[in-house]
C-alpha positions in Angstrom: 0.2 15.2 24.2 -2.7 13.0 24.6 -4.7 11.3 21.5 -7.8 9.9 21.5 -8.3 6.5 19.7 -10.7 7.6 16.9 -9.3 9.3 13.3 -5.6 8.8 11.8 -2.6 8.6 14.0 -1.2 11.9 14.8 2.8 11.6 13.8 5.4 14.1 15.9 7.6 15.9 14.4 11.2 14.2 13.9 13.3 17.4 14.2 11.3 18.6 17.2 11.3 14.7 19.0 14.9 15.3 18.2 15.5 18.0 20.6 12.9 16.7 22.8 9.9 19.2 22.2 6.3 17.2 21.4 5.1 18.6 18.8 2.2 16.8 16.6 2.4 17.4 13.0 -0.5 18.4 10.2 -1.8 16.5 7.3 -2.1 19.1 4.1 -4.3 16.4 2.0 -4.2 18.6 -0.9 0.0 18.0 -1.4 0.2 14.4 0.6 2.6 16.1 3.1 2.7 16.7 7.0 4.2 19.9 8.2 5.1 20.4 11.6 3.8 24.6 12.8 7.1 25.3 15.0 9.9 24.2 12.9 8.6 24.2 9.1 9.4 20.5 8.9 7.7 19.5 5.7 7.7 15.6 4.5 5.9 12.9 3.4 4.3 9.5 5.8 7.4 7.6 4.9 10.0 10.0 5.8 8.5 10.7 8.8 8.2 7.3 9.9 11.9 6.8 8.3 12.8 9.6 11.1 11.1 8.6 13.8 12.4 4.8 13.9 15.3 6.5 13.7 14.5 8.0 17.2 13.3 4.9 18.5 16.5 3.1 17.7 18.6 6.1 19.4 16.8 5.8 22.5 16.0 1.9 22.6 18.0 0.9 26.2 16.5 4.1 28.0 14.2 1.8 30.1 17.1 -0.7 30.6 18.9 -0.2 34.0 22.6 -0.7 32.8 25.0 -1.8 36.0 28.0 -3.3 34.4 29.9 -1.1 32.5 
């Protein structure tokens, strides 16, 4: 999903990214919290952030072309 460069980052969802679905998640200003509209994923900035490192770690080498084994 494309994002322009203008306004606040637009975090995926951590349980959808997990199963490899791109889904951006809301910003509900009034409780601090962004939800995600397909799986009911509801946290706050940190967690999110906390989950999607998480991601990143699990998939660091997947550009690395591994030939000795």
């Amino acid at each position: 999903m494309a994002q322009g460069r203008k306004g606040k980052l637009n975090y995926r969802c951590p349980r959808c990214l997990m199963r490899e679905i791109d889904m951006d998640m809301l910003f509900d200003s009034a409780k601090g919290e962004y939800y995600c509209l397909r799986c009911s994923f509801v946290g706050p900035e940190s967690e999110v952030q906390r989950l999607n490192a998480q991601f990143r770690a699990k998939y660091l080498d997947r550009t690395v072309r591994i030939t000795d084994f």
